[in-house]
TIDRENKE-623526 format. One line per 8 residues: number of its first residue (from 1); their letters; for each residue y, x, z of C-alpha. Coordinates in steps of 0.05 Angstrom, whole numbers. Each point is the difference from the previous one (the first is absolute). Layout:
NUM = a = Y/X/Z  ...;
END
This chain:
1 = xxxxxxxx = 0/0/0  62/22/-15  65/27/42  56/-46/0  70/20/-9  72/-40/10  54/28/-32  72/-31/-31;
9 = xxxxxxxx = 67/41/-21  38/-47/31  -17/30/60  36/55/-11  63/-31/-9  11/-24/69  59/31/18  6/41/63;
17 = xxxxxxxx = 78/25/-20  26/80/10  -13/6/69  -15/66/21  -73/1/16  1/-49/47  80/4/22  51/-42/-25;
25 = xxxxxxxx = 53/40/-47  61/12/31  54/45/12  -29/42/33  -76/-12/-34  -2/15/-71  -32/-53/-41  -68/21/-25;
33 = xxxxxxxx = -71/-35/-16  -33/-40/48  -61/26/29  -37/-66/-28  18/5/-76  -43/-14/-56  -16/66/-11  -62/15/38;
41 = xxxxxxxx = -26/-64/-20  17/0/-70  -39/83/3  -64/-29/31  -6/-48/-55  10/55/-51  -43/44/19  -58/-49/4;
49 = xxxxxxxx = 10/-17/-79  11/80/-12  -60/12/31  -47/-55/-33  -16/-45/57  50/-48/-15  -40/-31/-61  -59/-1/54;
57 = xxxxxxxx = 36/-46/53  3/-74/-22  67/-28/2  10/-51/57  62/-42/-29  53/-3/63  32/-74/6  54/-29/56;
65 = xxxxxxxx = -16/-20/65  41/-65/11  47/-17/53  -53/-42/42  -45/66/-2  46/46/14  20/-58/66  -71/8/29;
73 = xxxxxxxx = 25/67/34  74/7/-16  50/-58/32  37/-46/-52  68/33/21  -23/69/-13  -31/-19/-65  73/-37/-27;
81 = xxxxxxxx = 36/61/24  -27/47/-46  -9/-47/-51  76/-18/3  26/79/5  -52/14/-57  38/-57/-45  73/38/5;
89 = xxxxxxxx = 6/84/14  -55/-2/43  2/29/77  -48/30/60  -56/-32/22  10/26/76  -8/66/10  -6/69/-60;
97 = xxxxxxxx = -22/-63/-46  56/-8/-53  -17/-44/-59  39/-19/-65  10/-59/-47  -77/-35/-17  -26/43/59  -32/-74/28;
105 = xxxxxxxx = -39/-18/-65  -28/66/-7  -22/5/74  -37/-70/-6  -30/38/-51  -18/61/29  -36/-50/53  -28/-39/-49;
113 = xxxxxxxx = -28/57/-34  -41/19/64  -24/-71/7  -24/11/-81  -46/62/33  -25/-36/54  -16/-61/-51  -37/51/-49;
121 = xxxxxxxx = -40/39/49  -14/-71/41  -30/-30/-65  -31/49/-19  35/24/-63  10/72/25  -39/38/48  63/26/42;
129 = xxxxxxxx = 65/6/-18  75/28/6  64/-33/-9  62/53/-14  50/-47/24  83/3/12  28/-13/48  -48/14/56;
137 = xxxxxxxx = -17/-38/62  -38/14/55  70/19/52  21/-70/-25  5/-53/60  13/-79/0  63/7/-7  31/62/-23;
145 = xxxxxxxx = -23/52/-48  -3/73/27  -11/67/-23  1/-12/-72  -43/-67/4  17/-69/-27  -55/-47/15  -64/21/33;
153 = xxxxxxxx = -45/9/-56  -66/14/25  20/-46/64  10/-59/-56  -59/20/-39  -55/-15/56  40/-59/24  -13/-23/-77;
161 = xxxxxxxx = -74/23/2  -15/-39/62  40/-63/-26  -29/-6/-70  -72/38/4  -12/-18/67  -18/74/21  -5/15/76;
169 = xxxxxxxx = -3/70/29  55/48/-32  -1/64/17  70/48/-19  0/76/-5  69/32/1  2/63/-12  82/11/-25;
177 = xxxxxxxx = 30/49/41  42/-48/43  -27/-54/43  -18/-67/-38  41/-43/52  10/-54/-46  -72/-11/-11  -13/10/74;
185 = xxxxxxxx = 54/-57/15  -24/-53/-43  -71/-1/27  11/31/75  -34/-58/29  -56/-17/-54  -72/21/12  -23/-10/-73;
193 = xxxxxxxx = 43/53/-23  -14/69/17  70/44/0  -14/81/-3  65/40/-13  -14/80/-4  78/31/7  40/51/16;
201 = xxxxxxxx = 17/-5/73  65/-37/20  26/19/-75  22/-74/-22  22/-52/23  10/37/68  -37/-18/59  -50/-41/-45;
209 = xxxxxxxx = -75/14/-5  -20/28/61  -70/0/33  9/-54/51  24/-50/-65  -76/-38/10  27/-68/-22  13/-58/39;
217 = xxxxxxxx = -40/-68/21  -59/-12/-43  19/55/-42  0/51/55  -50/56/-22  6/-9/-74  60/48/-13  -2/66/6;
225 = xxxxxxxx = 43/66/-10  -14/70/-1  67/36/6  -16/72/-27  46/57/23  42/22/-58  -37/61/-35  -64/-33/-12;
233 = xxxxxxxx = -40/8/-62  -66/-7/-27  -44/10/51  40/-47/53  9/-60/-52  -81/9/-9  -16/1/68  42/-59/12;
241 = xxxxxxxx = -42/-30/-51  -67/17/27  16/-16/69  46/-55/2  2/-31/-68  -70/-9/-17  -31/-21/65  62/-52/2;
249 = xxxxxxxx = -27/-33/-65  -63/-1/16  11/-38/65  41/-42/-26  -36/-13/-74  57/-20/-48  -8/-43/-62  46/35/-28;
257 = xxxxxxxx = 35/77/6  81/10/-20  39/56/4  68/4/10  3/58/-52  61/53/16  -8/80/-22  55/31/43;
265 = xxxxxxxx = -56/22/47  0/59/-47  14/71/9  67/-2/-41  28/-74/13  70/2/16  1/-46/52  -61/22/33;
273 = xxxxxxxx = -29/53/48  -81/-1/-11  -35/48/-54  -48/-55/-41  -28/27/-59  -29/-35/-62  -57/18/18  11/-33/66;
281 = xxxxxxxx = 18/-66/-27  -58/6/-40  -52/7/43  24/-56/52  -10/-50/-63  -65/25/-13  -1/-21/89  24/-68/-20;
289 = xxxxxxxx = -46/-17/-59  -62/21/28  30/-46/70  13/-51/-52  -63/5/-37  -47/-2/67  43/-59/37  38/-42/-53;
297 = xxxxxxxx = -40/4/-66  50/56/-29  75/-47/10  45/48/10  68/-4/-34  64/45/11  77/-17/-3  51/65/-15;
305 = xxxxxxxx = 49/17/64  41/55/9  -11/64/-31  66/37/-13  -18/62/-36  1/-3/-81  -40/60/-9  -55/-16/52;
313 = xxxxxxxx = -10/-68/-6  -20/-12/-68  -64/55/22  -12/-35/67  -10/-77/-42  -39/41/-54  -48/23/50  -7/-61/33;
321 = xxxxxxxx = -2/-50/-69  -58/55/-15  -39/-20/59  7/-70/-8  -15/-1/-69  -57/62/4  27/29/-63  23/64/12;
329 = xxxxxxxx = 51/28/-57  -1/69/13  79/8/6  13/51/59  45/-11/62  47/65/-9  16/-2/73  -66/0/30;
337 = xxxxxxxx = -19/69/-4  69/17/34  -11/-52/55  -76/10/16  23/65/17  48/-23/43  -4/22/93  -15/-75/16;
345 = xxxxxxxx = -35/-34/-33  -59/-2/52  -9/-52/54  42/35/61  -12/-18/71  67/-45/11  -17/-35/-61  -71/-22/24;
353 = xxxxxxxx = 28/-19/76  38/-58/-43  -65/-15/-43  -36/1/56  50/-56/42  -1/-40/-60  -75/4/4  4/-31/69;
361 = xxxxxx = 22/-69/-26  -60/-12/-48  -34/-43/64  53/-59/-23  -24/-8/-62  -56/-54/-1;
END
């Protein structure tokens, strides 16, 4: 079975102005690019058709949520707010989440587009599948967009998956460099999803996605963090994996696996501390499909995050399209000789305390 793949230009014309990285210009900041432009994006995509895999993903074609979709996590006020700024100049969501004119109608798409890969890889059309979306969504809350995000993309898309295919058990992997508080929020208190966020420690938002965030009320047990130190790389997102990730899906058995799909865990991510290789990202897929094959009869779909570096990127989604698809095109990551040689890279002591206290909370899942 094939490897679906959601993909429209329009999302990369959602406008995100000339701030400067993620500072609005002034006179005393120089106007620049935003750190979430098209650009990484717009690379990942290329690369994927330069290298041949492209023509072996099947095209998954992206459509709008609607208003009463986008309402079964977002509030009604929220929703006309950005709809109404995106109408005129456009505005700011909240907080570092500037948008410009049509930014509303290509988020709904950019949800919609998720809820497309969930529908594929539900029916059965597509074994797994990844949706390169813009704008992103998982810091997104009910009612005000953060960090970049619009509308909670992945949040919407299992809200959609439980209200038309009736699915149960969700399980969410996050593994974007900064805590996946938005996903966290909007199902804190549900015990049929399953909320895993793998971050860099108290990196964004601040103060969010600590160990003792559990949930809350019948949910209490089914979310869990692991807050690694800044500096991790390979060997402490793996371990995380193996000790925390896995045994949490197992106990918990998901009908379905997402991930919140962000590559600024990565060794050269400008807004990032951790050292993630290619090779990293690949081999925690390979974790995932082989969880998703054993527990959830291979339903495991992925929506694009963060990920912030235009030379990096496009190798990191290569590697991991590659897995899903198991076509391997041969085209070499140019950094990963430099950074498998990098001091590091191997699970350190301070790194495994946190693994290991994350670990600790797997007796809540049930």
């Amino acid at each position: 079975m094939a490897t679906g793949f959601v993909f429209h230009e329009i999302y990369m014309w959602h406008n995100t102005w000339n701030w400067a990285q993620v500072f609005p210009p002034s006179l005393t900041v120089q106007p620049g690019e935003h750190a979430e432009n098209p650009e990484t994006k717009r690379r990942f995509r290329n690369l994927l058709e330069v290298s041949g895999l492209l023509d072996r993903l099947l095209p998954l074609k992206a459509r709008a949520a609607s208003e009463d979709e986008i309402a079964r996590f977002h509030t009604r006020d929220y929703i006309e707010r950005i709809k109404r700024a995106s109408a005129g100049s456009g505005g700011d969501a909240s907080h570092l989440t500037p948008f410009g004119t049509g930014s509303f109608e290509i988020a709904q798409l950019s949800a919609g587009g998720t809820m497309a890969a969930f529908d594929a890889v539900i029916t059965g059309a597509v074994r797994n599948a990844y949706a390169l979306v813009r704008p992103p969504g998982h810091h997104a809350i009910a009612d005000a967009g953060l960090g970049f995000c619009l509308f909670g993309n992945v949040a919407l898309a299992i809200m959609h998956a439980r209200a038309v295919h009736g699915l149960g058990r969700i399980a969410t992997v996050d593994w974007d460099v900064h805590h996946g508080n938005g996903t966290q929020a909007a199902f804190y208190s549900d015990p049929t999803t399953l909320t895993l966020s793998i971050h860099q420690d108290n990196l964004y938002p601040p103060d969010s996605g600590g160990l003792d965030e559990i949930g809350e009320g019948a949910g209490r047990g089914y979310n869990l963090n692991i807050p690694l130190p800044p500096g991790s790389g390979d060997g402490a997102y793996l371990a995380a994996f193996e000790r925390v990730v896995l045994p949490a899906l197992r106990r918990f058995r998901p009908e379905l696996i997402v991930v919140p799909s962000g590559f600024d865990a990565s060794g050269v991510d400008p807004l990032g501390r951790m050292m993630v290789s290619s090779e990293g990202y690949r081999a925690m897929t390979r974790l995932l499909l082989d969880a998703a094959d054993e527990l959830c009869a291979g339903r495991l779909v992925m929506s694009h995050e963060g990920g912030y570096s235009a030379t990096y990127v496009p190798y990191c989604g290569l590697a991991v399209l590659e897995e899903l698809s198991g076509f391997r095109t041969g085209v070499e990551d140019p950094w990963g000789p430099l950074m498998a040689g990098w001091g590091g890279q191997a699970l350190a002591p301070h790194q495994e305390a946190v693994i290991e206290a994350a670990a600790a909370r797997l007796a809540g899942i049930r």
